[in-house]
MMTF fields as JSON, N, C-alpha, C and O atoms, coordinates in Angstrom:
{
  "mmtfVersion": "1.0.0",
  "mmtfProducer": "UNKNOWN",
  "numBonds": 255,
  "numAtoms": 256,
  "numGroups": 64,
  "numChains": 1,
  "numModels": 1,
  "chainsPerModel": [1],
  "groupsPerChain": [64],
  "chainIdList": ["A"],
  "bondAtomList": [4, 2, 8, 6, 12, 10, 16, 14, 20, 18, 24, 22, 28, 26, 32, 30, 36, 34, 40, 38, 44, 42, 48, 46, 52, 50, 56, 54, 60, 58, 64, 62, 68, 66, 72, 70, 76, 74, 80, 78, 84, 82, 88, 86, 92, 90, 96, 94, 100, 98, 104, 102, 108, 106, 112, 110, 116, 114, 120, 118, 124, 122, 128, 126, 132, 130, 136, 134, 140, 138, 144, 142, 148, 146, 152, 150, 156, 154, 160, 158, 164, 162, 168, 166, 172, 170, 176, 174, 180, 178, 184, 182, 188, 186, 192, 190, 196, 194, 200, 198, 204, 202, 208, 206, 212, 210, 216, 214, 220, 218, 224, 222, 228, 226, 232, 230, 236, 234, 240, 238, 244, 242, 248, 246, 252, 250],
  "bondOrderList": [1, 1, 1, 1, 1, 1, 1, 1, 1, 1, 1, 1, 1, 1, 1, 1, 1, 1, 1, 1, 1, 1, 1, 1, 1, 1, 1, 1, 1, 1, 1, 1, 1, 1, 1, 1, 1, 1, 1, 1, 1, 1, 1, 1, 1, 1, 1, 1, 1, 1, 1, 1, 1, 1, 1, 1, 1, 1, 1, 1, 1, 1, 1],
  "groupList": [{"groupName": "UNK", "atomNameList": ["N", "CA", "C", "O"], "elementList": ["N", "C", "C", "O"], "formalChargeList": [0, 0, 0, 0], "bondAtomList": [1, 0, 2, 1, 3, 2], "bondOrderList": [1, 1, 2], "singleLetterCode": "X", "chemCompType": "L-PEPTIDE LINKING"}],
  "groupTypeList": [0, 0, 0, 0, 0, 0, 0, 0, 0, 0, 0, 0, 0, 0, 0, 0, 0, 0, 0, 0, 0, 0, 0, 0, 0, 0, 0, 0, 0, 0, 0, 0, 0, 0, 0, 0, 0, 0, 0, 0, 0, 0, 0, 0, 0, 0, 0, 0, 0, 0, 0, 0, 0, 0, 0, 0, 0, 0, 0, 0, 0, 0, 0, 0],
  "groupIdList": [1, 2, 3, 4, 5, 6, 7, 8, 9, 10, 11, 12, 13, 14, 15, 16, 17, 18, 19, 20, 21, 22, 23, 24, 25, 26, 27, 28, 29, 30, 31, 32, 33, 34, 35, 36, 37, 38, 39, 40, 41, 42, 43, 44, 45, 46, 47, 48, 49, 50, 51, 52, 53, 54, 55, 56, 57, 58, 59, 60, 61, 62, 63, 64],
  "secStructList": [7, 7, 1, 7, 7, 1, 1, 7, 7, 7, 3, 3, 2, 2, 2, 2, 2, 2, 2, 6, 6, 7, 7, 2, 2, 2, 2, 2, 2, 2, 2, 2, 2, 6, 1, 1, 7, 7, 3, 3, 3, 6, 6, 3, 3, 3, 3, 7, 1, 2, 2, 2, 2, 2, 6, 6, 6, 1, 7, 7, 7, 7, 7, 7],
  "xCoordList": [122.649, 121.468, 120.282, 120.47, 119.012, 118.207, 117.515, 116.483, 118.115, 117.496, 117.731, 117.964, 117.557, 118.226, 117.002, 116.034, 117.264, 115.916, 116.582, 116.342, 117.164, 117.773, 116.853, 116.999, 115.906, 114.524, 113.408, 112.48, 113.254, 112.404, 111.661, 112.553, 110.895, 110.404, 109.461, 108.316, 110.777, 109.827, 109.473, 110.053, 107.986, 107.302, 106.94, 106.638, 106.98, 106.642, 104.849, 103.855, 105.138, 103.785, 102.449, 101.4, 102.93, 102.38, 101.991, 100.908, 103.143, 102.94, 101.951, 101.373, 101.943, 100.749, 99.547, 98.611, 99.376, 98.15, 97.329, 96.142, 98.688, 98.163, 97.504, 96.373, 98.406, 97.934, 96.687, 95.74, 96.838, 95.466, 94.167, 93.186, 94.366, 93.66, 92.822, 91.601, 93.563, 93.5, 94.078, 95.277, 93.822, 94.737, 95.515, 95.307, 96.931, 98.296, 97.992, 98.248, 97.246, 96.63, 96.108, 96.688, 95.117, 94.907, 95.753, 95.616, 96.821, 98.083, 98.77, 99.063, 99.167, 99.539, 98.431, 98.755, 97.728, 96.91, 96.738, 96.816, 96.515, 97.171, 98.881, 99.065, 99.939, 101.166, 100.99, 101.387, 100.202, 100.596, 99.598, 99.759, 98.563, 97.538, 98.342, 98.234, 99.211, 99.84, 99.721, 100.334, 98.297, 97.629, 98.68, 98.625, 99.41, 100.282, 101.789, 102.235, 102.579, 104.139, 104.624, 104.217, 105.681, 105.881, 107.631, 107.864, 108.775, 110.041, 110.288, 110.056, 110.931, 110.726, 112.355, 113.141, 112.708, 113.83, 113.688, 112.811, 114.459, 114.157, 113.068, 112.66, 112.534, 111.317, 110.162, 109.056, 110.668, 109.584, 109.481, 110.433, 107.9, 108.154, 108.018, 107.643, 108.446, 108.875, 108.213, 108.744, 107.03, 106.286, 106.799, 107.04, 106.742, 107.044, 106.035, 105.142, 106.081, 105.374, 104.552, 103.337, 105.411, 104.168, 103.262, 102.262, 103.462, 102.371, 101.459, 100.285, 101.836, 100.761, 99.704, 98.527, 99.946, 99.177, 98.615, 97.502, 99.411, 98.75, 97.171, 96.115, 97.553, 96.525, 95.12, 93.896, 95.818, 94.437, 93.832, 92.618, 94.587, 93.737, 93.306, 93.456, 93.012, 92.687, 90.956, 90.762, 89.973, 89.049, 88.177, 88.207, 87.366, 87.141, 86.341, 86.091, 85.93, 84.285, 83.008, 83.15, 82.295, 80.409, 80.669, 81.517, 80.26, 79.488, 78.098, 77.508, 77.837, 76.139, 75.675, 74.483],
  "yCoordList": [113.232, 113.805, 113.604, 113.333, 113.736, 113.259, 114.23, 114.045, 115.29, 116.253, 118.003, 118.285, 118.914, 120.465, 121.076, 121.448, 121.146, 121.959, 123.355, 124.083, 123.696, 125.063, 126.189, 127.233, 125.778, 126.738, 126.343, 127.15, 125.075, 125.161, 126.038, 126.712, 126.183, 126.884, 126.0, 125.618, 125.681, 124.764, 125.529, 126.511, 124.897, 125.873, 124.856, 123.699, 125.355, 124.048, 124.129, 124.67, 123.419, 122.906, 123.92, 123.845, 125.124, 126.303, 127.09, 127.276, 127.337, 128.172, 127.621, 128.283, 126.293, 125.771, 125.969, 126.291, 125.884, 125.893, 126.741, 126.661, 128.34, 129.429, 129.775, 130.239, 129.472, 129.776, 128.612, 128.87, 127.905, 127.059, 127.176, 126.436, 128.257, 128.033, 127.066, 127.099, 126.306, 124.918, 124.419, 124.693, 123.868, 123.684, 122.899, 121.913, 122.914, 121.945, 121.012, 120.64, 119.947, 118.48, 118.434, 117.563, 119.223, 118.76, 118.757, 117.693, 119.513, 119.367, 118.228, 117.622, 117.725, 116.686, 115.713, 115.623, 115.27, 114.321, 114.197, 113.132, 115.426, 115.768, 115.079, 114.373, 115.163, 114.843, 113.397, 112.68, 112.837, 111.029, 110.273, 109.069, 110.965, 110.025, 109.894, 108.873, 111.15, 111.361, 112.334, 112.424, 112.998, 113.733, 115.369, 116.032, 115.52, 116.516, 115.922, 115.478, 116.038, 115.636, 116.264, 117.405, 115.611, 116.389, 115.721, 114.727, 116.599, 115.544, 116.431, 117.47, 114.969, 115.521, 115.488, 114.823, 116.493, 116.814, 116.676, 117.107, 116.192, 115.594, 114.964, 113.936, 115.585, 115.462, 116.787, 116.978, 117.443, 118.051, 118.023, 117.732, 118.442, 117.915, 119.467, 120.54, 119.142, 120.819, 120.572, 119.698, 121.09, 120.982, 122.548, 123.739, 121.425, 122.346, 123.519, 123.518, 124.094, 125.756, 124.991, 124.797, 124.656, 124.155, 123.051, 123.008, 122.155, 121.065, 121.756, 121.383, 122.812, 123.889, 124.436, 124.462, 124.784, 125.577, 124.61, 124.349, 123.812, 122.827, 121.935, 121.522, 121.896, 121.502, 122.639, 122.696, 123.092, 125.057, 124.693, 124.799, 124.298, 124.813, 123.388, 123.258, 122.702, 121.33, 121.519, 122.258, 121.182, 121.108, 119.846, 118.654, 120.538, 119.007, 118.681, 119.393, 117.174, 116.603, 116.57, 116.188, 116.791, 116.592, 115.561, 114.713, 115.474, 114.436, 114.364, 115.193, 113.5, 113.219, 114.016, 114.028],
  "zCoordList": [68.679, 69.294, 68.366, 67.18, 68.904, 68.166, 67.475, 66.83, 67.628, 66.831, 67.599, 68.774, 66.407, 66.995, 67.479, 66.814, 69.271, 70.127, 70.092, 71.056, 69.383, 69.185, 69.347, 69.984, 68.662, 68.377, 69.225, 69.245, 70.073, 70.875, 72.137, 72.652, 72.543, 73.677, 74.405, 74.166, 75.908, 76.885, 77.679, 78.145, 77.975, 79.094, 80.15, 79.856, 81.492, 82.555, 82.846, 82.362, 83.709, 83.771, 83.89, 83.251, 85.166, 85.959, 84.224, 83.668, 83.867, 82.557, 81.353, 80.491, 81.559, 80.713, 81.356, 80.625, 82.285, 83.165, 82.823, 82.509, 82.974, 82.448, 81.153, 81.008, 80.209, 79.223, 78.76, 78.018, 79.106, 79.108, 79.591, 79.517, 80.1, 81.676, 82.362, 82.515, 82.704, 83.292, 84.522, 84.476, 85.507, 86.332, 86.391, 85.684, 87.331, 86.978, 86.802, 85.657, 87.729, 88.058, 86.432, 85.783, 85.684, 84.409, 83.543, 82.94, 82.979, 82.638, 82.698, 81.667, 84.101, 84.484, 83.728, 82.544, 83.897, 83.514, 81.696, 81.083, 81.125, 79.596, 79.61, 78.619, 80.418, 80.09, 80.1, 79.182, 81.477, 81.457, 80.535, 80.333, 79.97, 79.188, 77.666, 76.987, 77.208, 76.626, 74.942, 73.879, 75.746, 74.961, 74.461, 73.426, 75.51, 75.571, 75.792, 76.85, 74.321, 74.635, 75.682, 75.901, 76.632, 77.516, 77.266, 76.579, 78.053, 78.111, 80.107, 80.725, 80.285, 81.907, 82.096, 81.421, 83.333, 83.556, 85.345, 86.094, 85.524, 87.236, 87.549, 87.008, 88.476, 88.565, 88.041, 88.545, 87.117, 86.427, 84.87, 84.146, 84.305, 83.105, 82.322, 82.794, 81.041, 80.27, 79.219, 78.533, 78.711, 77.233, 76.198, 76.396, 74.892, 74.015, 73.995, 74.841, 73.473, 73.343, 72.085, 72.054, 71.187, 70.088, 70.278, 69.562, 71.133, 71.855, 72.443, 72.43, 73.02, 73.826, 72.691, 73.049, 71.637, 70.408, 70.263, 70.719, 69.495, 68.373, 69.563, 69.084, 71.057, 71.62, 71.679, 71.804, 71.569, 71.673, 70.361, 70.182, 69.506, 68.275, 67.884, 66.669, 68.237, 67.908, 68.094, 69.059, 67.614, 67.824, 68.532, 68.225, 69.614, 70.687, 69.444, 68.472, 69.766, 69.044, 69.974, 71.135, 69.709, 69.664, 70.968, 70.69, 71.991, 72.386, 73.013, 73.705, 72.709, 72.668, 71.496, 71.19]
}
């Protein structure tokens, strides 16, 4: 295995949304650009809890 998700916490998409507050469609669009790791299970995808932070606390940049 490629490694111990023992300690992970996946959250789906709805639950990111939330805590993002963002809607699913942007989520989605964070998972396929690939700005947000995602690992998908059927047809849905499950993000780590810490991809979720580490995106909150990232600081956007300046534009214009």
């Amino acid at each position: 295995m490629a490694g111990d998700l023992s300690g992970v916490r996946f959250l789906t998409v709805a639950e990111v949304a939330e805590m993002m507050r963002v809607s699913k469609m942007t989520v989605y669009r964070l998972v396929h650009s690939g700005e947000l790791p995602a690992i998908r299970f059927g047809r849905s995808f499950r993000v780590p809890e810490s991809a979720v932070q580490t995106a909150v606390d990232t600081p956007i940049s300046d534009v214009g």
